[in-house]
N, CA, C and O atoms as a Tripos MOL2 file, in Angstrom:
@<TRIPOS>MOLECULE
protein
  220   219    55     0     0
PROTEIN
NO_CHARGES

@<TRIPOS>ATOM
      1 N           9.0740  -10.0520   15.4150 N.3       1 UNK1
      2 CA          8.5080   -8.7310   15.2580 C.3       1 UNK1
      3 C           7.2190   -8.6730   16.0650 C.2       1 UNK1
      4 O           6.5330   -9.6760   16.2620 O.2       1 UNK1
      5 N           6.8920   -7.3680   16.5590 N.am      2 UNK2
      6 CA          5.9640   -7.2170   17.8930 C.3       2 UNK2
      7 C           4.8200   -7.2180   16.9800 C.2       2 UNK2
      8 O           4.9500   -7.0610   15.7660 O.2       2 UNK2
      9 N           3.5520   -7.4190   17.6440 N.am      3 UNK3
     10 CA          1.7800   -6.6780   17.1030 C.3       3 UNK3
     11 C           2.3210   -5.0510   16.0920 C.2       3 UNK3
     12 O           2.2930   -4.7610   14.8960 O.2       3 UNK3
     13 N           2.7200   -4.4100   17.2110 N.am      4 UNK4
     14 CA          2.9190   -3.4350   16.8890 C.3       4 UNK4
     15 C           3.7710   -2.7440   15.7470 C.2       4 UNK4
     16 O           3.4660   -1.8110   15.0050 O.2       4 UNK4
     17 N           4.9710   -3.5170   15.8380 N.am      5 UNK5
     18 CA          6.2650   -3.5610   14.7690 C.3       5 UNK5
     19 C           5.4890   -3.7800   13.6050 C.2       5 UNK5
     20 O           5.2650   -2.8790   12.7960 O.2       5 UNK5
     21 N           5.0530   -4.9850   13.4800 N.am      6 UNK6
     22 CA          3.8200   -5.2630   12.1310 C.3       6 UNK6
     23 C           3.3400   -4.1680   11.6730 C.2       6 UNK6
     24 O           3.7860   -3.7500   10.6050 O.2       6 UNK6
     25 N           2.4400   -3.5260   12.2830 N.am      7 UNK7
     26 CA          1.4490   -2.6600   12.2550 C.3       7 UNK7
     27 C           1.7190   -1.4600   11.5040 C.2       7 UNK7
     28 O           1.0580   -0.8310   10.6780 O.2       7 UNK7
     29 N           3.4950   -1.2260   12.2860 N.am      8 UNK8
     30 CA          3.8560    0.5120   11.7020 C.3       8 UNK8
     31 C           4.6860   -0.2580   10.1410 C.2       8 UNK8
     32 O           5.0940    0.3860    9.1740 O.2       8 UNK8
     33 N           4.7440   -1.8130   10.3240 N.am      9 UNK9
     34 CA          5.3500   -1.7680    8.9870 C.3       9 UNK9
     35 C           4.3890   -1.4300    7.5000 C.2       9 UNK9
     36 O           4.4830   -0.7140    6.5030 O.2       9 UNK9
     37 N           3.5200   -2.3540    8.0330 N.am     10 UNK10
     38 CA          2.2410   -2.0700    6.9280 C.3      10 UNK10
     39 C           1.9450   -0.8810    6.8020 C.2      10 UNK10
     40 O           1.7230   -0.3490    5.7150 O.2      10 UNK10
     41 N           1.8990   -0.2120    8.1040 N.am     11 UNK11
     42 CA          1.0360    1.4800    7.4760 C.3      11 UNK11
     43 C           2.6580    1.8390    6.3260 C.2      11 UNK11
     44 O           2.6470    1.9130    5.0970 O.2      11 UNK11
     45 N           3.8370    1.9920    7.2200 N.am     12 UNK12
     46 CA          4.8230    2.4790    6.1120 C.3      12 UNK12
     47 C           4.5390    2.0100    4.7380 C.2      12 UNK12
     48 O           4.5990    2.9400    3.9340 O.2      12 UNK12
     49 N           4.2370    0.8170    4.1900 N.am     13 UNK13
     50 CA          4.4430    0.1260    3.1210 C.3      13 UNK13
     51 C           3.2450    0.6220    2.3610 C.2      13 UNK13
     52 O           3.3020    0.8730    1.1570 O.2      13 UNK13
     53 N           1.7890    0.8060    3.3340 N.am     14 UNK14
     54 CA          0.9010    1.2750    2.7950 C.3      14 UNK14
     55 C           0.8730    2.7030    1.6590 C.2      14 UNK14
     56 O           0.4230    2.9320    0.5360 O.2      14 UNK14
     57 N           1.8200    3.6220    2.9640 N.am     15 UNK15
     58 CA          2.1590    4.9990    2.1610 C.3      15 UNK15
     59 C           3.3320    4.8400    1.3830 C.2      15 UNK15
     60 O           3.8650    5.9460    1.2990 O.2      15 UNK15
     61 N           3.9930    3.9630    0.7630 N.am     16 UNK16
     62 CA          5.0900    4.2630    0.1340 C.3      16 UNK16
     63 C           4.2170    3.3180   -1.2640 C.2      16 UNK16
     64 O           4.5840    3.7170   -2.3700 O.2      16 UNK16
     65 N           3.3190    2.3440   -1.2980 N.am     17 UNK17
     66 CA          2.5160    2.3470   -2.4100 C.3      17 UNK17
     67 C           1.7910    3.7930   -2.5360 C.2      17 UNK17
     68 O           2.2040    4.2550   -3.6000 O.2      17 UNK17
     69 N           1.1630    4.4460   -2.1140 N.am     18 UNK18
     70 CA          0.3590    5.3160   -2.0130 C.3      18 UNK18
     71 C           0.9850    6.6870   -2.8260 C.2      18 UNK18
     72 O           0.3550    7.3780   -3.6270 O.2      18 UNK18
     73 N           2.3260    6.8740   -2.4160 N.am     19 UNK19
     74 CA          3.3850    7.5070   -3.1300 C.3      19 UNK19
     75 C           3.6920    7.2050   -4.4400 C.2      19 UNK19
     76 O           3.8000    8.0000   -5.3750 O.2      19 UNK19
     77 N           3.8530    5.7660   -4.4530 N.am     20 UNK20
     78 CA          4.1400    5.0340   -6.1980 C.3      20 UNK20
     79 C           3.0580    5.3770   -7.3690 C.2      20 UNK20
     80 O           3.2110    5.8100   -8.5110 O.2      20 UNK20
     81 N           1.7720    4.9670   -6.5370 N.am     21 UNK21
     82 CA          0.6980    5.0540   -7.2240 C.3      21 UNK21
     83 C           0.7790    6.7630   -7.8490 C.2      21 UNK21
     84 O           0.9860    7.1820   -8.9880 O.2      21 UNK21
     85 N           0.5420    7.4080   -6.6750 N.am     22 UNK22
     86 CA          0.4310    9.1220   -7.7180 C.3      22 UNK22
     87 C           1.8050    9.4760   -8.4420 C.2      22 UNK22
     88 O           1.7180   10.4470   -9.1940 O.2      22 UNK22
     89 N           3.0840    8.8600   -8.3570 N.am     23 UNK23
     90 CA          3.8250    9.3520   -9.1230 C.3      23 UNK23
     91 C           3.7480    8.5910  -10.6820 C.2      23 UNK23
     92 O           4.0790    9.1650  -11.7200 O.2      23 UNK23
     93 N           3.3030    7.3560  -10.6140 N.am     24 UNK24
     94 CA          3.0810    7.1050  -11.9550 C.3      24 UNK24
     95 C           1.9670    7.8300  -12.5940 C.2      24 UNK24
     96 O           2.1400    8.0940  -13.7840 O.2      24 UNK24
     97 N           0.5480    8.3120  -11.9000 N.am     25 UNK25
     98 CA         -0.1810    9.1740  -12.5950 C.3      25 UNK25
     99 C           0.4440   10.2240  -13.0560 C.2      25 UNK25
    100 O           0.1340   10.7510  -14.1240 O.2      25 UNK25
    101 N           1.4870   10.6760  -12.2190 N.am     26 UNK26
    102 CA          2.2820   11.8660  -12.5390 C.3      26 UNK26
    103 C           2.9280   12.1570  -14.2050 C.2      26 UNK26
    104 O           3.1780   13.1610  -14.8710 O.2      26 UNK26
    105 N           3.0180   10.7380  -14.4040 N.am     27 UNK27
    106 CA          3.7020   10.5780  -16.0820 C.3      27 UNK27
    107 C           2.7320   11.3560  -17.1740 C.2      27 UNK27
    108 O           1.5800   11.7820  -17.2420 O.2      27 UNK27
    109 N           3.4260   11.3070  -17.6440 N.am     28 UNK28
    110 CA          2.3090   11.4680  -19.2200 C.3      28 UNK28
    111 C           1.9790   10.5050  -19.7680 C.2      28 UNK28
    112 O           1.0280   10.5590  -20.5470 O.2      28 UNK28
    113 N           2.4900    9.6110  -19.5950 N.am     29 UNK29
    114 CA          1.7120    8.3650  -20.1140 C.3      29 UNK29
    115 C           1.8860    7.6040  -19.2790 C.2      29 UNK29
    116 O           2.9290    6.9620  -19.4030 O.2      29 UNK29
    117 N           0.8440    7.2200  -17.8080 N.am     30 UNK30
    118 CA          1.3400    6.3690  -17.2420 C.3      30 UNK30
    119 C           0.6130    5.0000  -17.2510 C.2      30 UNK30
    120 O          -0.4970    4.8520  -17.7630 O.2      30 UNK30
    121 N           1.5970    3.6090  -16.4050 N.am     31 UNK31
    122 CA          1.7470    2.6880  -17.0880 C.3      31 UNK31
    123 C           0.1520    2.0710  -15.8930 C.2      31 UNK31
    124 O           0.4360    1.5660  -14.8070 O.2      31 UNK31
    125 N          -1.1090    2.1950  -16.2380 N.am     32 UNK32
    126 CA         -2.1110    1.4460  -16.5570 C.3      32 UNK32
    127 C          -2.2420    0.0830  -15.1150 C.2      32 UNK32
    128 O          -2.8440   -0.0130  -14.0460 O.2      32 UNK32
    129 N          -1.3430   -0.7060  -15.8730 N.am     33 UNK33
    130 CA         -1.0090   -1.6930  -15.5650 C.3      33 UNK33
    131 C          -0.1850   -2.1840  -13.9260 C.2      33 UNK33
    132 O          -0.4120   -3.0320  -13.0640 O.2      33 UNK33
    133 N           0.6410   -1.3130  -14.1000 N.am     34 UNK34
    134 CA          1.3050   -1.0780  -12.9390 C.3      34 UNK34
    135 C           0.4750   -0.3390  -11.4770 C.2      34 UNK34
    136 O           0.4630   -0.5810  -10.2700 O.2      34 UNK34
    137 N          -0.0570    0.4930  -12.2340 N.am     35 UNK35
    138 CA         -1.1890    1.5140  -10.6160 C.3      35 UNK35
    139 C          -2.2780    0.1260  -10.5580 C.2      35 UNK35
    140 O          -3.0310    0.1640   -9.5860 O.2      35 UNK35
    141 N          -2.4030   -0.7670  -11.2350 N.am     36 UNK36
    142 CA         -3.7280   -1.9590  -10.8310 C.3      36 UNK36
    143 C          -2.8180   -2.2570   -9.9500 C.2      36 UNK36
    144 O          -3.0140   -2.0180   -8.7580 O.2      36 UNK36
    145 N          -1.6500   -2.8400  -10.4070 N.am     37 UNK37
    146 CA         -1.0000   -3.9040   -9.5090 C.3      37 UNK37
    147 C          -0.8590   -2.9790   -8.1900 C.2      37 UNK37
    148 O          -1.7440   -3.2570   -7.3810 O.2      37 UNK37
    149 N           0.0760   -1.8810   -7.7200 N.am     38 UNK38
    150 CA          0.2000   -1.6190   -7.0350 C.3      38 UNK38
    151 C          -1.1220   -1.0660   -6.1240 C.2      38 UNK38
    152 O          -0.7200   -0.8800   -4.9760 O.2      38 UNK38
    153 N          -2.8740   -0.6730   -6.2760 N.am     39 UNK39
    154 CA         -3.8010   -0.5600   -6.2590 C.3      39 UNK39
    155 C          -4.3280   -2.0330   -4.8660 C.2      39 UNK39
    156 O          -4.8480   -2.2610   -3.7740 O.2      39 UNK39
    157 N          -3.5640   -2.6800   -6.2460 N.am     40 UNK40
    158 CA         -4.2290   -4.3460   -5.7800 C.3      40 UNK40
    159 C          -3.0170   -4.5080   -4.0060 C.2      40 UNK40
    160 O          -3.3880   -5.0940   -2.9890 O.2      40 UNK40
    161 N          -1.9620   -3.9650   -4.1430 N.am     41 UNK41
    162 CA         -0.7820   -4.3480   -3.3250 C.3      41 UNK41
    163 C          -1.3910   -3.4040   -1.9580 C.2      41 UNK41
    164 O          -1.2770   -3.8490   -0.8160 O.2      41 UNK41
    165 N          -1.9290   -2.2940   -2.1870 N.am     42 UNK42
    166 CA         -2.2270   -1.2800   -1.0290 C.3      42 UNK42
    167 C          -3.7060   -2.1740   -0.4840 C.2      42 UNK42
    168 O          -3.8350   -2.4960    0.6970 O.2      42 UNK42
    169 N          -4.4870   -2.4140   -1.2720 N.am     43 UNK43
    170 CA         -5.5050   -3.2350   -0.8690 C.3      43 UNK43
    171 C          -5.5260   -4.3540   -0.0330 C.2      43 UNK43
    172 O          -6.3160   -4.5520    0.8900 O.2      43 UNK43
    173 N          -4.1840   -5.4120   -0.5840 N.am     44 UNK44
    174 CA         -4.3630   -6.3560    0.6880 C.3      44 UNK44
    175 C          -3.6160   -5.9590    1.9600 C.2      44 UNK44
    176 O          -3.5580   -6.5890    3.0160 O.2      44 UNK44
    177 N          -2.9400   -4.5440    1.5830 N.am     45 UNK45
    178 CA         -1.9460   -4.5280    3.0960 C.3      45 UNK45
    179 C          -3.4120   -3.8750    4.1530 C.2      45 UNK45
    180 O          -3.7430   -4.2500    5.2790 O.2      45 UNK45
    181 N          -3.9780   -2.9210    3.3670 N.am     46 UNK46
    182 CA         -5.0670   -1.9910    3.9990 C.3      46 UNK46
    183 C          -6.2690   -3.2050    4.7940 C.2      46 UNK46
    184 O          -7.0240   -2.9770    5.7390 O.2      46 UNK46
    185 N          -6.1320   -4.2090    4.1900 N.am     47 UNK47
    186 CA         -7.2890   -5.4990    4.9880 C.3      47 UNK47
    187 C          -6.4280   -6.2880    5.8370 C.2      47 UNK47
    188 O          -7.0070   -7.0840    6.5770 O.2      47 UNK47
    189 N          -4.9590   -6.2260    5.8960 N.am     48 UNK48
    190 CA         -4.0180   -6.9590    7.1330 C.3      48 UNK48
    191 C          -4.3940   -5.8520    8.0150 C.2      48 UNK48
    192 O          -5.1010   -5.8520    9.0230 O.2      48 UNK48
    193 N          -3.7550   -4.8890    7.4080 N.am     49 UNK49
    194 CA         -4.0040   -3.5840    9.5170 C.3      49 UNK49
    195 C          -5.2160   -3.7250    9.3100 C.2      49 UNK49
    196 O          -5.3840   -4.5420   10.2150 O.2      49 UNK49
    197 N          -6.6140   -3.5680    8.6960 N.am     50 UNK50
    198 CA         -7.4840   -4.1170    9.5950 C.3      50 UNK50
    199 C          -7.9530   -5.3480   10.1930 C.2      50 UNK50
    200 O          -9.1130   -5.4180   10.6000 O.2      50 UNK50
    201 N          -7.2450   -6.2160   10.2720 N.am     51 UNK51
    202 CA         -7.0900   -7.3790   10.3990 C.3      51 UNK51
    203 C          -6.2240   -7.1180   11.7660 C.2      51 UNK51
    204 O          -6.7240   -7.3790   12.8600 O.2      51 UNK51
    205 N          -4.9380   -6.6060   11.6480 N.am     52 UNK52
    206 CA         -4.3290   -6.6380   12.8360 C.3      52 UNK52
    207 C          -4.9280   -5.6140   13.9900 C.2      52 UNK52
    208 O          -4.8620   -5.7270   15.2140 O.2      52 UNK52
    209 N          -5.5030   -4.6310   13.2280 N.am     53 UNK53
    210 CA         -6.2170   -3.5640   14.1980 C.3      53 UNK53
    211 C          -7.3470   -4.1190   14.7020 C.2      53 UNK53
    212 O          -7.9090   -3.4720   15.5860 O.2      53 UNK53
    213 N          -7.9010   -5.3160   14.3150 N.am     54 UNK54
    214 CA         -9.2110   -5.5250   14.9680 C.3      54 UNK54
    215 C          -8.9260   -6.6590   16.2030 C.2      54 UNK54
    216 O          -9.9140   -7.2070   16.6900 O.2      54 UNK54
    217 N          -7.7050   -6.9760   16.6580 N.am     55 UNK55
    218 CA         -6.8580   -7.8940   17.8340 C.3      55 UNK55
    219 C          -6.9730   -6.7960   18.5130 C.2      55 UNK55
    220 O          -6.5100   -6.7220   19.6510 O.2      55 UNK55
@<TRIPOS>BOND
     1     1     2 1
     2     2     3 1
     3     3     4 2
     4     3     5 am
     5     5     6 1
     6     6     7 1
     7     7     8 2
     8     7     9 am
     9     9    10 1
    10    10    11 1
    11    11    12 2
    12    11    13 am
    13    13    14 1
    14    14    15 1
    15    15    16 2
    16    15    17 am
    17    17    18 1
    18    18    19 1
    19    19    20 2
    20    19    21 am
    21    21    22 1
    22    22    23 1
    23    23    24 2
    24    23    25 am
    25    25    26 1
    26    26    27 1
    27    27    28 2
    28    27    29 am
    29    29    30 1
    30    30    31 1
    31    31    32 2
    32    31    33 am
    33    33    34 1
    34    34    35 1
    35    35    36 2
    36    35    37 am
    37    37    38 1
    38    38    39 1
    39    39    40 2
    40    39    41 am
    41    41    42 1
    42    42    43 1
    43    43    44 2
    44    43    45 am
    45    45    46 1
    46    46    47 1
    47    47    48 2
    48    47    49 am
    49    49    50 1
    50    50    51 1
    51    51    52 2
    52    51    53 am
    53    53    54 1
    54    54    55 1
    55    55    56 2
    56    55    57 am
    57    57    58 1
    58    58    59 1
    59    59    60 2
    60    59    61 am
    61    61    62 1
    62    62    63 1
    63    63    64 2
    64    63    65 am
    65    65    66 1
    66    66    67 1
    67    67    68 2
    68    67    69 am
    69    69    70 1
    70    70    71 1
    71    71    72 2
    72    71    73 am
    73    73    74 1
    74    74    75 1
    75    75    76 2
    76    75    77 am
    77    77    78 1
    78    78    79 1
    79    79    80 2
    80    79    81 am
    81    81    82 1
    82    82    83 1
    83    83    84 2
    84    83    85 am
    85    85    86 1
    86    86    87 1
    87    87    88 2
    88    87    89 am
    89    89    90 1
    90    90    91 1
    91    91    92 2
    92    91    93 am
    93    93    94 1
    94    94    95 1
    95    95    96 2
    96    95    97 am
    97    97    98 1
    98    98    99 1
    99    99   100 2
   100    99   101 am
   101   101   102 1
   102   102   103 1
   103   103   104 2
   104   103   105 am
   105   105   106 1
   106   106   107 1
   107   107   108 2
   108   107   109 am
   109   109   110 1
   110   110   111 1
   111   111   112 2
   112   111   113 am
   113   113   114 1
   114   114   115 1
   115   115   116 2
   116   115   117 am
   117   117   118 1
   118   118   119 1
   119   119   120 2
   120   119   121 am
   121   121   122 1
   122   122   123 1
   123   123   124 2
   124   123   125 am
   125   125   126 1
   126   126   127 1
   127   127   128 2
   128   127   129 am
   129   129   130 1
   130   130   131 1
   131   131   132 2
   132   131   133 am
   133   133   134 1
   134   134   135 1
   135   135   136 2
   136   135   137 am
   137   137   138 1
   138   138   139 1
   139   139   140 2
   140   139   141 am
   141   141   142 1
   142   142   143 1
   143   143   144 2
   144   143   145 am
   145   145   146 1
   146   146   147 1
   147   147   148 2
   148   147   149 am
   149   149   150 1
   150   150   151 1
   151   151   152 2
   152   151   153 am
   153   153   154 1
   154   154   155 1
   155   155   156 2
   156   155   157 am
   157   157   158 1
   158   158   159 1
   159   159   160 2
   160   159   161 am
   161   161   162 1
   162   162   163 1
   163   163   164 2
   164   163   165 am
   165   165   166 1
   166   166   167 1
   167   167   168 2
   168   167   169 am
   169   169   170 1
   170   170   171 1
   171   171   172 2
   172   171   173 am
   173   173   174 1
   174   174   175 1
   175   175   176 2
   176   175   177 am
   177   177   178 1
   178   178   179 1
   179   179   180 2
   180   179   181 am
   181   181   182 1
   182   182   183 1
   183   183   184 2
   184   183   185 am
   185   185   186 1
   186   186   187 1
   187   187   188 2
   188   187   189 am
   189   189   190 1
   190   190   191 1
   191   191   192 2
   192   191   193 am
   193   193   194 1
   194   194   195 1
   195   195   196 2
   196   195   197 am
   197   197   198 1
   198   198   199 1
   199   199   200 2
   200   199   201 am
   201   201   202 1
   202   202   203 1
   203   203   204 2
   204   203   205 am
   205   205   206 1
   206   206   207 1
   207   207   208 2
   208   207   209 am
   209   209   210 1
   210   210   211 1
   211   211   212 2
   212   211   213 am
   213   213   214 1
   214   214   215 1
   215   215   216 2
   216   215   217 am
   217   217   218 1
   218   218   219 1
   219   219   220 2
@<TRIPOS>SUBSTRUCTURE
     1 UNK1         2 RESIDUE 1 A UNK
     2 UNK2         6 RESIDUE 1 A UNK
     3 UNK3        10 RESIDUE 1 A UNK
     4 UNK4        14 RESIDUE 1 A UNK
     5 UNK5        18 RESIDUE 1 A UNK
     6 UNK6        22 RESIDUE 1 A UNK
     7 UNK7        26 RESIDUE 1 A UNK
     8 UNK8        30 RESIDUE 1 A UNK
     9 UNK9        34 RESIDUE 1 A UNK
    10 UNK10       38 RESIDUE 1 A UNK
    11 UNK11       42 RESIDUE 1 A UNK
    12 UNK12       46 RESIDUE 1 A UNK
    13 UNK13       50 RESIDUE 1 A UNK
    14 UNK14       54 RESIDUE 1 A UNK
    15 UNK15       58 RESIDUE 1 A UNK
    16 UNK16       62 RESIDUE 1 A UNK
    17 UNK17       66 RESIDUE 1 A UNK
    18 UNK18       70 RESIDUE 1 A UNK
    19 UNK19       74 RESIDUE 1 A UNK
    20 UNK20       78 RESIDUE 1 A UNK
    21 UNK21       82 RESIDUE 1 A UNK
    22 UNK22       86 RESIDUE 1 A UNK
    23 UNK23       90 RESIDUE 1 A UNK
    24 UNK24       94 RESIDUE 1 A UNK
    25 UNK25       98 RESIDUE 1 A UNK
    26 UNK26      102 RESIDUE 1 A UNK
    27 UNK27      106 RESIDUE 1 A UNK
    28 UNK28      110 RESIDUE 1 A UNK
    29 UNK29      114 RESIDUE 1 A UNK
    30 UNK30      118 RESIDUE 1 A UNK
    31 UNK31      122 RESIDUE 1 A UNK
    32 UNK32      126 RESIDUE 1 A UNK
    33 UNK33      130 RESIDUE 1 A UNK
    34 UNK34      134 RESIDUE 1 A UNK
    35 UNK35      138 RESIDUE 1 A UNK
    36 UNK36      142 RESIDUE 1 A UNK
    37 UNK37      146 RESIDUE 1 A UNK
    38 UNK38      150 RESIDUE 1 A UNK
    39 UNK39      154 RESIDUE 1 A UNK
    40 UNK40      158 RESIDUE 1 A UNK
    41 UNK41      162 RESIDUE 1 A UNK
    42 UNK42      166 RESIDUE 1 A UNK
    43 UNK43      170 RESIDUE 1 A UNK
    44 UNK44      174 RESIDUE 1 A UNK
    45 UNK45      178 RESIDUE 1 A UNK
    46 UNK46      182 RESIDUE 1 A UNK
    47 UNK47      186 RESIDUE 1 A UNK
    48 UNK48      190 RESIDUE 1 A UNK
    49 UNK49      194 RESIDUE 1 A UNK
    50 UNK50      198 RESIDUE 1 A UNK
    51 UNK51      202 RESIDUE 1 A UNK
    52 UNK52      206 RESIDUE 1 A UNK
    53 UNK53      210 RESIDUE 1 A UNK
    54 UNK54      214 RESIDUE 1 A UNK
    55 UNK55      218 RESIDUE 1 A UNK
């Protein structure tokens, strides 16, 4: 996989946490626990592209 290939994978993966995250707020009771984790999951992808963006 290219620099680049990487790059558009993370941003995708970035916004499809990003998506997860507001649909569980979306609940009426949502699960807490789960928006950390996924929170925590957008966080380390968001410090790889800058990581890969700074090559």
């Amino acid at each position: 996989m290219s620099h680049q290939e990487r790059l558009e994978a993370l941003k995708t993966r970035h916004q499809a946490l990003e998506t997860a995250i507001a649909e569980e707020h979306a609940h009426s009771h949502p699960d807490e626990v789960r928006i950390s984790n996924l929170k925590k999951q957008k966080l380390r992808i968001k410090d790889e592209i800058a990581g890969l963006s700074a090559h």
